[in-house]
KEVEXDO-649896 format. One record per residue: residue in one letter; x, y, z of N, C-alpha, C, O, CB in turn. Coordinates in steps of 0.05 Angstrom, whole numbers, plus 32768, in hexadecimal, padded with zeros to 4 digits. Glycine has a CB too. Layout:
REM KEVEXDO-649896
AXYZXYZXYZXYZXYZ ...
//
This chain:
REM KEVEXDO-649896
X7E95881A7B0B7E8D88197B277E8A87FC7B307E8387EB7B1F7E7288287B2B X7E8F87F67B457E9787D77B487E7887D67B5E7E6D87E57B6D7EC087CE7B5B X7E7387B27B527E5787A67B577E4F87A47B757E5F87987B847E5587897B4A X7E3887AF7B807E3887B97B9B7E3387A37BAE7E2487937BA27E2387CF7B9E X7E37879C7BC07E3287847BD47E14877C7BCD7E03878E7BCC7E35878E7BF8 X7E0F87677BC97DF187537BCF7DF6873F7BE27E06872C7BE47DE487427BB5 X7DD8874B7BF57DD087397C077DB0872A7BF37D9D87387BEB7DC9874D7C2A X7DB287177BF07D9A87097BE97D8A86F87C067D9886E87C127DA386F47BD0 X7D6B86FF7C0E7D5A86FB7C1C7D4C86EE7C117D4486F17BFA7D51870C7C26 X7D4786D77C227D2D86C97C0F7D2086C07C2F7D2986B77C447D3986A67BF1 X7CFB86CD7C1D7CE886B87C397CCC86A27C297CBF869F7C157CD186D77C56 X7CD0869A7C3F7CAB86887C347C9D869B7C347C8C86997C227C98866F7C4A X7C9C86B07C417C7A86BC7C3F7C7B86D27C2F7C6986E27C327C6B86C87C5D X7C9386D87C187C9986E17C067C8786D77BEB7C9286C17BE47CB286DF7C08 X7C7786DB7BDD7C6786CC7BCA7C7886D37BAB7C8586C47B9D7C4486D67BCD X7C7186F07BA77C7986F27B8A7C8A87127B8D7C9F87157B807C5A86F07B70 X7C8387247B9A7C9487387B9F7CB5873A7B9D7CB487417BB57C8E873D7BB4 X7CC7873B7B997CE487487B957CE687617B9C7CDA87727B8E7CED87477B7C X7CF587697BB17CFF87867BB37D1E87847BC17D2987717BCB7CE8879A7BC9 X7D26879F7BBC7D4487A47BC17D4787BF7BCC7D3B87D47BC57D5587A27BA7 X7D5987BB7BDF7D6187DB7BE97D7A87DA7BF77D8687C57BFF7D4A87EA7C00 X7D8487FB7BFB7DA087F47C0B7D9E87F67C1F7D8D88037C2B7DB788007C08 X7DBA87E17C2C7DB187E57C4F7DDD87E77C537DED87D57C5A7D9787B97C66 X7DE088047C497DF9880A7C547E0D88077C347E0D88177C217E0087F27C70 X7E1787F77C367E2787F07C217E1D87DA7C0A7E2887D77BF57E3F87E77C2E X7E0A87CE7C117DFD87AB7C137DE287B97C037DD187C87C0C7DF587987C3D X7DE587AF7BEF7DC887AB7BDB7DB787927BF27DC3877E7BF97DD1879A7BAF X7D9E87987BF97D8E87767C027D7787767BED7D6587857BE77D7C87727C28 X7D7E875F7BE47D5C874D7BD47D5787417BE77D6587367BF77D5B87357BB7 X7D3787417BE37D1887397BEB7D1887277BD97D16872F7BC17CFF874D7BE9 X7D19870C7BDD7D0B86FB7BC27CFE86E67BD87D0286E27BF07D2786E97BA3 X7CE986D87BC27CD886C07BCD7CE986B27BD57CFF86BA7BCC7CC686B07BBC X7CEB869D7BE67CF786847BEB7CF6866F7BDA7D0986617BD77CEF867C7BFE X7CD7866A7BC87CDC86547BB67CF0865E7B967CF7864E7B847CBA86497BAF X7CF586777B957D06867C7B777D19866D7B727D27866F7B867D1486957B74 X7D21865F7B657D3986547B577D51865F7B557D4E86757B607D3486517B41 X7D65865E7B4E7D8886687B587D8C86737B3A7DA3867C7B347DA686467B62 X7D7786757B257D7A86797B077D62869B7B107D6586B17B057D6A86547AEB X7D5186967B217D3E86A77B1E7D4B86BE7B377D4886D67B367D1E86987B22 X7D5886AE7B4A7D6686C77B597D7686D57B487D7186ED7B4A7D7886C07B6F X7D8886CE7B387D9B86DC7B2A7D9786F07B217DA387057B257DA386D27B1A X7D7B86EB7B0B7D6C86F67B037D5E870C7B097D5F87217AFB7D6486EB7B00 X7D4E870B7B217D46871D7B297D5E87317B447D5687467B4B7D2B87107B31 X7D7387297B4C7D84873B7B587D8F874D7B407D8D87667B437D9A872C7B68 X7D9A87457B2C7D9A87547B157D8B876E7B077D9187837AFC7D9687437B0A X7D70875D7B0F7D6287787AFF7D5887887B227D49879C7B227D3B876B7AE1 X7D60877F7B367D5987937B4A7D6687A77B4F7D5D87BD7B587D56878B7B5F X7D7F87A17B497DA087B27B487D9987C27B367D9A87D97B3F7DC087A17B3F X7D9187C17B1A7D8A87D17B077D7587E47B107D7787FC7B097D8387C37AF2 X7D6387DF7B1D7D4E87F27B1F7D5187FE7B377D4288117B3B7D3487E87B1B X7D6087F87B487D6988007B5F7D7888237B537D71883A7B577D8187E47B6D X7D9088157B427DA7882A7B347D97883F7B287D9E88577B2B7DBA881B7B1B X7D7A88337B157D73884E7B0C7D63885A7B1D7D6288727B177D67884E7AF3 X7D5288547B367D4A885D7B3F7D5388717B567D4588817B627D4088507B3E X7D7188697B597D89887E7B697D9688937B5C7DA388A57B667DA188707B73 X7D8F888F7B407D9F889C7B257D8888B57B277D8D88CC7B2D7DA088857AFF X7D6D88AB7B207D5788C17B147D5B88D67B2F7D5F88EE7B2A7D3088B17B0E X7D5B88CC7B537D5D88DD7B627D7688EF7B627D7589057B6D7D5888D27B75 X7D8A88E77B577D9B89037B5E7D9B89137B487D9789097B317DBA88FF7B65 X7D9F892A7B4A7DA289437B397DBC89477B2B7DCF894B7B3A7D9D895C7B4A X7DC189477B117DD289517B077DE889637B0C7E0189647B0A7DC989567AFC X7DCE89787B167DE589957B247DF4898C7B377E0989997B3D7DD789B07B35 X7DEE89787B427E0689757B5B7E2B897B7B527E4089837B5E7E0289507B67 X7E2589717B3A7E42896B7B3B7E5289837B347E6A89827B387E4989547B27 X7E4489A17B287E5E89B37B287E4789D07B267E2F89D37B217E7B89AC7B06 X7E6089E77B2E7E4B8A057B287E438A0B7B187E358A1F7B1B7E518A1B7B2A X7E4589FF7AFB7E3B8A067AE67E2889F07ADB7E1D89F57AC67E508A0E7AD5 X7E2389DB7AE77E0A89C87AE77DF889D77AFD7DE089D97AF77E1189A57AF0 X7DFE89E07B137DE689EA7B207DE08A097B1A7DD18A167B297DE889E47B3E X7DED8A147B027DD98A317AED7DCF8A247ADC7DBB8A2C7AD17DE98A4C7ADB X7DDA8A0E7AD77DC68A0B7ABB7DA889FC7AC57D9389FF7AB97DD889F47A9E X7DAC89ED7ADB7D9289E77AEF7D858A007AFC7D718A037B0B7D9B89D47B09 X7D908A0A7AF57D7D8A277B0A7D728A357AED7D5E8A437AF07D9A8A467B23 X7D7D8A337AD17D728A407AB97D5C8A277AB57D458A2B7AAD7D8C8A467A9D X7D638A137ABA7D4489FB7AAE7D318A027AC27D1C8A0A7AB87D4789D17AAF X7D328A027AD97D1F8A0A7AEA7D178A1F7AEB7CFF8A217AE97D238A077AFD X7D278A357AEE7D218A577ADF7D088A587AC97CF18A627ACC7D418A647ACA X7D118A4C7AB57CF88A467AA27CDE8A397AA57CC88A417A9C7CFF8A397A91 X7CE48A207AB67CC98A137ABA7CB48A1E7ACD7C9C8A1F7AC97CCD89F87AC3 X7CC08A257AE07CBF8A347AFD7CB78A4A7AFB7CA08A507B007CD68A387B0B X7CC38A547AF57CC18A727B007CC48A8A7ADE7CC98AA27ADE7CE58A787B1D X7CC18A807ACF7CB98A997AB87CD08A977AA87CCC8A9E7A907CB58ABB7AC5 X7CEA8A907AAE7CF88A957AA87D088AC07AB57D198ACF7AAD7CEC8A8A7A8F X7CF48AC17ACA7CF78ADD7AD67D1B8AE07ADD7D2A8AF27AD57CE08AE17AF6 X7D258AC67AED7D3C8AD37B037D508AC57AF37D4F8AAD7AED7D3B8AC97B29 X7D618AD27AEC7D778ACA7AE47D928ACD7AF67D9B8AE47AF37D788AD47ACD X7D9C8AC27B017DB38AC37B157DC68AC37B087DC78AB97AF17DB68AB17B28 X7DDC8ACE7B147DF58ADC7B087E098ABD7B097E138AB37AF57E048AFC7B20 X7E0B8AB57B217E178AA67B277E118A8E7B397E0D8A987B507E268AB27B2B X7E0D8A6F7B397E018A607B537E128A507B527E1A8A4A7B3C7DE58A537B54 X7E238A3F7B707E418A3E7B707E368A2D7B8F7E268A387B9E7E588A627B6F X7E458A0C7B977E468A037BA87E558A107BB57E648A227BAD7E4889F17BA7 X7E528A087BD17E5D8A1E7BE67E648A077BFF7E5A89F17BFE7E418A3A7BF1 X7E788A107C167E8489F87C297E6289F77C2B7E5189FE7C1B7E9E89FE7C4B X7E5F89EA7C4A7E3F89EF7C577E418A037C697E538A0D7C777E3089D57C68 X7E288A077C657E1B8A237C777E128A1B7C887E038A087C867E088A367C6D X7E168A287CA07E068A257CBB7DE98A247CC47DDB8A167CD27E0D8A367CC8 X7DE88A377CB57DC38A3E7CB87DB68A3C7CA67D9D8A397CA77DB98A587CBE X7DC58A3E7C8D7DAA8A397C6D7DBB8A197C627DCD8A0C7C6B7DAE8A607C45 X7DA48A177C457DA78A037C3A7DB88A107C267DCE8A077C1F7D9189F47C34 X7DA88A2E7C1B7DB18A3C7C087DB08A557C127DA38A5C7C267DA68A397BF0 X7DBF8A667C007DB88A8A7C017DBF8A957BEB7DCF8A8C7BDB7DC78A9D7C15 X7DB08AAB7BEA7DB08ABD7BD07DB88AE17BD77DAF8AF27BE67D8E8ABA7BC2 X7DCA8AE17BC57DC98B0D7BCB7DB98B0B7BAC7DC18AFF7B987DF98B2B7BCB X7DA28B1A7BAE7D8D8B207B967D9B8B3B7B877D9C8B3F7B6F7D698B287BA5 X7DA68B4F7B9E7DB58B677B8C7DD18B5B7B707DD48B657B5A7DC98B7F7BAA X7DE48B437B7B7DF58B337B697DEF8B237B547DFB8B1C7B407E018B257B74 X7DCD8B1A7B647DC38B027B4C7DD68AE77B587DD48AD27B4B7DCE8B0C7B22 X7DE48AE67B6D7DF68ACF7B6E7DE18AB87B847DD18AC27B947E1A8AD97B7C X7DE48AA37B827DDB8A937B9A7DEB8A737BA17DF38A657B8E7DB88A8F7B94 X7DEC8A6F7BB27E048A5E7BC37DF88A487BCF7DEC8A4B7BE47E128A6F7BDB X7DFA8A317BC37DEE8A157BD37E018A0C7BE27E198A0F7BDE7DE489FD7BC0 X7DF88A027BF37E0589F17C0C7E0D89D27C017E0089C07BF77DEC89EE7C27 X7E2889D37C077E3489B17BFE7E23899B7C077E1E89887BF87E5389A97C0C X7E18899D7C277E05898A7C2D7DF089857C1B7DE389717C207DF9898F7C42 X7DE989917C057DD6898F7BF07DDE897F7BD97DCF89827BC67DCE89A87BE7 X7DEF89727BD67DFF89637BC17DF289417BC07DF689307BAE7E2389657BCC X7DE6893F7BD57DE389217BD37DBD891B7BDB7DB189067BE07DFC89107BEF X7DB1893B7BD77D9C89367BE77D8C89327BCA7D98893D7BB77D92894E7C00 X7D7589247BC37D63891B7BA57D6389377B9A7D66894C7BA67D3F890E7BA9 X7D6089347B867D5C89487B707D49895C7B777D4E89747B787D53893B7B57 X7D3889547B7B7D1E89637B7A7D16897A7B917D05898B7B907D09894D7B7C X7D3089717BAE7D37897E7BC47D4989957BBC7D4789AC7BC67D44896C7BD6 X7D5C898D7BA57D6C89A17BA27D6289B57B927D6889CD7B957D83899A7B99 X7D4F89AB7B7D7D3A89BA7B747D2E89D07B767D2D89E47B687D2D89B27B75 X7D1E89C77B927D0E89D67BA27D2389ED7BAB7D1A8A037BAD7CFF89C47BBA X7D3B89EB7BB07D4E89FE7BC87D558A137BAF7D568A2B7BB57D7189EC7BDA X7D588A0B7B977D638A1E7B7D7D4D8A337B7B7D518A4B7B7F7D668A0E7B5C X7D308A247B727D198A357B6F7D168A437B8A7D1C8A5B7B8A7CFF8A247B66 X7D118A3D7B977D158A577BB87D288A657BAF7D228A7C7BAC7D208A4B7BDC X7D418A607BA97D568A797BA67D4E8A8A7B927D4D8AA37B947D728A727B9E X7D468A777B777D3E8A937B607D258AA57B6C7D218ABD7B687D308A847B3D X7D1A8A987B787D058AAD7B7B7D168ABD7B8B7D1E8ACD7B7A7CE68AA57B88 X7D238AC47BA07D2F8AD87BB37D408AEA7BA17D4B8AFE7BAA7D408ACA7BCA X7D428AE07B877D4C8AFB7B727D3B8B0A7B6E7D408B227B697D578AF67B56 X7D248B037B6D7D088B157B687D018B237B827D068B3B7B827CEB8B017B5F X7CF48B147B9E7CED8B147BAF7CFE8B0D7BCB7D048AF87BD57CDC8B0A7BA9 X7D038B297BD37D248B277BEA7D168B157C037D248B077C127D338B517BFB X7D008B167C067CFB8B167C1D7CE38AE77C1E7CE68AD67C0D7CE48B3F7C23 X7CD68AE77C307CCD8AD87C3D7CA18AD37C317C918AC17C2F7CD88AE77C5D X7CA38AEE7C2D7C898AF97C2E7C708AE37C167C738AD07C077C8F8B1F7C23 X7C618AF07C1C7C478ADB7C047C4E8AE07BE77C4E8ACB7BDA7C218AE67C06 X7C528AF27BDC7C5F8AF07BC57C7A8AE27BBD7C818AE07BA57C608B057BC0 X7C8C8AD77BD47CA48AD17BCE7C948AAF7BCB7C978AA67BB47CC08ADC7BE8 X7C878A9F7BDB7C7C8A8C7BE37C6A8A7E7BCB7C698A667BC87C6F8A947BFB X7C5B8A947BB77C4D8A967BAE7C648A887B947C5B8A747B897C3D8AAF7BB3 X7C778A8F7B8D7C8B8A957B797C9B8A787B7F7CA58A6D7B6B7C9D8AB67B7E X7C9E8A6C7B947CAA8A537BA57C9B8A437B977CA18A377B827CA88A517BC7 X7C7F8A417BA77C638A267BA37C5C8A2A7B877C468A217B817C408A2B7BB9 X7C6E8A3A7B6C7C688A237B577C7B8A137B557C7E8A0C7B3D7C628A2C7B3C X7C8B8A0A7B627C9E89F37B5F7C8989DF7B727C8389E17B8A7CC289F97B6B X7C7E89C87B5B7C6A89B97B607C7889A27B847C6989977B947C6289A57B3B X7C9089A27B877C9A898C7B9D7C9889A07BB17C8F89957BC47CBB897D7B9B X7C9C89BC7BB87CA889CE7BCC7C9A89C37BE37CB189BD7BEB7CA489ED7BC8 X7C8A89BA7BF77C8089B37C047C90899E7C0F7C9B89A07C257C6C89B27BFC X7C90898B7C017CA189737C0A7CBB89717C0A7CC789617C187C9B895F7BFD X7CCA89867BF77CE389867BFF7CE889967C197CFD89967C257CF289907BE9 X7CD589A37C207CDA89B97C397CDA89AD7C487CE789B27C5C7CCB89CF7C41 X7CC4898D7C467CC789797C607CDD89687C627CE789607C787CB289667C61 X7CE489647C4D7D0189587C477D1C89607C577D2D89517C617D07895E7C2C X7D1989847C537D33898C7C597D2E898E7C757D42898D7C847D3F89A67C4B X7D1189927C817D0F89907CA27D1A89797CAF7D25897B7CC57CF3898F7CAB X7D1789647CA27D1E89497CAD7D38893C7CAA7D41892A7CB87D0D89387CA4 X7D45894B7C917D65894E7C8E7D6E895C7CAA7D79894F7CBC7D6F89647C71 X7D65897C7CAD7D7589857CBA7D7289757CD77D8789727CE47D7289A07CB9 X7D56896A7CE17D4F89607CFD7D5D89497D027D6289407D197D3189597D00 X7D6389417CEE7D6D89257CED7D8E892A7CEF7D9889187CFC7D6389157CCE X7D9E89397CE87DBE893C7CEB7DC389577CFC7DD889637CFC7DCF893E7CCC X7DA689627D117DB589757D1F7DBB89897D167DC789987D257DC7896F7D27 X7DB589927CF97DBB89AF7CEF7DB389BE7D0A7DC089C67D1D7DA889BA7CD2 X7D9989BE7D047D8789DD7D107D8189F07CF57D7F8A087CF77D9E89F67D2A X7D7F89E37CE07D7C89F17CCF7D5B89F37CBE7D5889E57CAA7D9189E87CC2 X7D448A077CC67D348A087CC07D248A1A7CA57D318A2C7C9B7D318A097CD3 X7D0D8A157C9D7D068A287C837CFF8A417C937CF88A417CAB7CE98A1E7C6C X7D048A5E7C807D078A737C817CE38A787C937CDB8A8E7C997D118A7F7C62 
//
């Protein structure tokens, strides 16, 4: 993978802090103004690095094929939820208009939305465990909810996907 654009920033009222983030294509460092051209190096280096793992730890594995996101729905199945729902089949899908995901509970099959490929792990997470439970629980109700909220993030990914959808115009809201 070829080395990503750096913008290096430097201020006076910068003391000892270093930070890095992207702005488009363009890595920018935050460094002090008094650092040295040995200590910038240095520290753009290890910002790029922790930048990488910290973009690495957010995405999910499953993204990349249908049989990484069953075997993510069997680790979560287990931690989650009992190991109760076992799905027949879970299989990216173009995007859906109105869901993120869906499930037929009579097939055991359930169908994520391609827009879910790039969203953190822990979002896509949350959308798997909602589906296993709808193998158990068809419906919406306090027991289905009940079976959701032990996935310790569900809360915040629900705010997540509100502000996904608000933010690109879906119209796409939780059940």
């Amino acid at each position: 993978m070829a080395e990503p654009r750096v913008e290096v920033r430097r201020s006076p009222r910068r003391r000892r802090m270093v930070s890095a983030y992207r702005e488009g294509d363009t890595v920018v460092v935050l460094l002090p103004a008094r650092m040295t051209k040995g200590e910038e190096k240095h520290w753009v280096a290890e910002m790029l690095s922790r930048l990488q793992r910290s973009e690495t730890r957010r995405r999910s594995p499953a993204r990349t094929s249908d049989e990484a996101l069953l075997i993510r729905c069997a680790e979560l199945n287990a931690k989650y939820l009992d190991e109760a729902f076992e799905p027949t089949s879970v299989r990216w899908v173009p995007p859906m208009r109105t869901r993120w995901a869906s499930c037929t509970p009579t097939e055991g099959t359930i169908r994520v939305s391609e827009r879910l490929r790039e969203v953190p792990g822990w979002v896509l997470d949350y959308v798997l465990v909602h589906e296993l439970a709808h193998l158990r629980v068809p419906g919406h109700g306090k027991d289905f909810w009940a079976l959701v909220h032990r996935y310790p993030k569900s809360e915040r990914a629900i705010g997540y996907l509100e502000g996904l959808s608000a933010a690109a115009g879906l119209g796409i809201t939780e059940d």
